[in-house]
SELOTI-904175 format. One record per residue (C-alpha): residue in one letter; residue number from 0; x, y, z. Coordinates in nm, 3 decimals, always signed. Example, Ala and Ser with C-alpha at 12.3 -4.5 7.8 and 13.67 -1.06 7.14 Angstrom:
BEGIN
pt resn: A	resi: 0	X: +1.230	Y: -0.450	Z: +0.780 .
pt resn: S	resi: 1	X: +1.367	Y: -0.106	Z: +0.714 .
***
This chain:
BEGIN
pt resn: X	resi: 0	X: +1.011	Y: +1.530	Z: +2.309 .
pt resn: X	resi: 1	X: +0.662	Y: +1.364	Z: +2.425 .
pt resn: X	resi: 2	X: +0.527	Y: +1.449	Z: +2.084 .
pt resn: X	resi: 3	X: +0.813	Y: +1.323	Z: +1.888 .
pt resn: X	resi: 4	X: +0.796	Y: +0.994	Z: +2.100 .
pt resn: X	resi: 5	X: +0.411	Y: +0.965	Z: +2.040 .
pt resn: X	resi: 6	X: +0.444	Y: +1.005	Z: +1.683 .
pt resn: X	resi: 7	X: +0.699	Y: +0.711	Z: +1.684 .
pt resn: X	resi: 8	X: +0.505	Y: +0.473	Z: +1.877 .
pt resn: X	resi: 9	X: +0.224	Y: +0.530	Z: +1.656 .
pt resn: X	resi: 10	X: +0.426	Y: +0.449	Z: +1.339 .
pt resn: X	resi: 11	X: +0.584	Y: +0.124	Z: +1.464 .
pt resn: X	resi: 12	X: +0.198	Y: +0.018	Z: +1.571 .
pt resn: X	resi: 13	X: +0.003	Y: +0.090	Z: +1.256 .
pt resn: X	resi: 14	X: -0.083	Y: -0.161	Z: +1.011 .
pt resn: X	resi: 15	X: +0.106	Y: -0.154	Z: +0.614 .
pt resn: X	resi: 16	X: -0.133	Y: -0.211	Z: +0.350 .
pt resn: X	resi: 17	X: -0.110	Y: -0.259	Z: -0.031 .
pt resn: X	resi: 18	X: -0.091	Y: +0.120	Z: -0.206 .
pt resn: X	resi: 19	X: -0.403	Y: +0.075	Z: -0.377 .
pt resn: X	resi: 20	X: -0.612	Y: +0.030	Z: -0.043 .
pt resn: X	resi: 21	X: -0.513	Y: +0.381	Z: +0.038 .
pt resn: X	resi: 22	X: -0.844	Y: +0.558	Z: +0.128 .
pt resn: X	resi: 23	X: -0.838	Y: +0.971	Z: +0.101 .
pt resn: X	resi: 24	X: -0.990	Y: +1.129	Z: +0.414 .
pt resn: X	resi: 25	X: -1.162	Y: +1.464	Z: +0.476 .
pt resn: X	resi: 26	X: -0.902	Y: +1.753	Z: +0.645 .
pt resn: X	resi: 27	X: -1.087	Y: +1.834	Z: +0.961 .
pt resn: X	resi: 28	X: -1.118	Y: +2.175	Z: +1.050 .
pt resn: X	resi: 29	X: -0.843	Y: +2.353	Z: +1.233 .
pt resn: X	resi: 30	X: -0.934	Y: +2.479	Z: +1.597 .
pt resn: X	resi: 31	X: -0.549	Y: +2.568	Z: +1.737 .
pt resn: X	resi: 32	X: -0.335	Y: +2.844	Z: +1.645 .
pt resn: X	resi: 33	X: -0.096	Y: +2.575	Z: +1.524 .
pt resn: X	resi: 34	X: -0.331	Y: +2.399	Z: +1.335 .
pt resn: X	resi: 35	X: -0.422	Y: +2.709	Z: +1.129 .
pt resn: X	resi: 36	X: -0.068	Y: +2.812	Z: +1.073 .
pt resn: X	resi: 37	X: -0.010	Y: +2.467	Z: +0.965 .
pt resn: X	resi: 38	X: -0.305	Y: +2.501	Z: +0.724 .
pt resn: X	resi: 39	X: -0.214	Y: +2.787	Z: +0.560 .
pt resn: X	resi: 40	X: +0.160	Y: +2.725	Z: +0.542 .
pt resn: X	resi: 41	X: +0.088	Y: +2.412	Z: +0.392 .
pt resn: X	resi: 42	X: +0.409	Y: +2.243	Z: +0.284 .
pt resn: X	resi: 43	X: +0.358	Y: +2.086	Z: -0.070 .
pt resn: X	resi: 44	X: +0.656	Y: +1.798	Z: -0.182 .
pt resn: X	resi: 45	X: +0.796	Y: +1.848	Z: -0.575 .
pt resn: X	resi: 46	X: +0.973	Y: +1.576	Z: -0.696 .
pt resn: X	resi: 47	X: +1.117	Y: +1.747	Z: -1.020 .
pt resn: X	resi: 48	X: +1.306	Y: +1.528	Z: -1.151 .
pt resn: X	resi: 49	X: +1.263	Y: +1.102	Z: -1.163 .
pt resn: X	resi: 50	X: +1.028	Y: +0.858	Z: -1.011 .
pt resn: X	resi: 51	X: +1.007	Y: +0.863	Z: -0.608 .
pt resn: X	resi: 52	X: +0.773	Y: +0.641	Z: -0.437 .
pt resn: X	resi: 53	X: +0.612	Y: +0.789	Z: -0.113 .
pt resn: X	resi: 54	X: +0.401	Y: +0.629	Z: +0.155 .
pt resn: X	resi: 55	X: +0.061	Y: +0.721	Z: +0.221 .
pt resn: X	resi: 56	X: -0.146	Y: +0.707	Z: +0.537 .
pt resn: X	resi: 57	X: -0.518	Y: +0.693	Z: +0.598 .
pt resn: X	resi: 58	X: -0.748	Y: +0.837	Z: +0.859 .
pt resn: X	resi: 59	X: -0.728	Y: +0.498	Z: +1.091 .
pt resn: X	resi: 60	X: -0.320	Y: +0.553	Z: +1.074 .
pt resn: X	resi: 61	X: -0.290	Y: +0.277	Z: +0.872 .
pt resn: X	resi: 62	X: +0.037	Y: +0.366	Z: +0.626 .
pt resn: X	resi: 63	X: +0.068	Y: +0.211	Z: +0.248 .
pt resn: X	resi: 64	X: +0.402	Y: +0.039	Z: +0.192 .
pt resn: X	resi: 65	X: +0.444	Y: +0.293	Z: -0.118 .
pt resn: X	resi: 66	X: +0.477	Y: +0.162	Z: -0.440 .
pt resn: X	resi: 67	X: +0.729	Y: -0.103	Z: -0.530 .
pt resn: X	resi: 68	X: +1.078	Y: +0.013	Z: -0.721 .
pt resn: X	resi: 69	X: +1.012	Y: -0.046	Z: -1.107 .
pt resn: X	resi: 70	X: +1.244	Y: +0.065	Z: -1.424 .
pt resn: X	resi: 71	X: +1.468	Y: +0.360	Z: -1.417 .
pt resn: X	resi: 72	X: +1.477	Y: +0.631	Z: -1.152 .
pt resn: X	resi: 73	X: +1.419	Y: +0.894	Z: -1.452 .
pt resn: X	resi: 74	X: +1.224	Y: +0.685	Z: -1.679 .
pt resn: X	resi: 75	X: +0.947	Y: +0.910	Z: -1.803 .
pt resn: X	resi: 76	X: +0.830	Y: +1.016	Z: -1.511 .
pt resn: X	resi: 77	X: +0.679	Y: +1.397	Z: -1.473 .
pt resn: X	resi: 78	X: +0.797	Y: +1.442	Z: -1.122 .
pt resn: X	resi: 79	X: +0.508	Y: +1.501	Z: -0.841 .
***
């Protein structure tokens, strides 16, 4: 519960910026059992079909907005 509750607060306090200020970080290296099994069970999202816009976050927990709705859910798009 303490986790879940941690994780929340620090969503409502990070800062939204603009998609395109997204900046990739380094994965540190795991240390905890849990860590490694969460590195090599790494869950990977597939959007197969359509256009789905996902938010990002960077290393100082600030979280992109995602990207803004635009033309037709299916509209050429090659999934994720």
């Amino acid at each position: 519960f303490g986790a879940l509750l941690a994780a929340l607060l620090t969503c409502v306090q990070a800062a939204s910026i603009p998609h395109d200020q997204v900046r990739p970080f380094a994965q540190r290296d795991p240390i905890t059992v849990s860590e490694k099994a969460a590195i090599k069970f790494n869950p990977q999202l597939t959007v197969s079909e359509g256009c789905h816009p996902y938010p990002a976050v960077q290393e100082d927990g600030a979280l992109s907005g995602g990207l803004k709705w635009s033309g037709k859910q299916d509209g050429e798009c090659k999934g994720s």
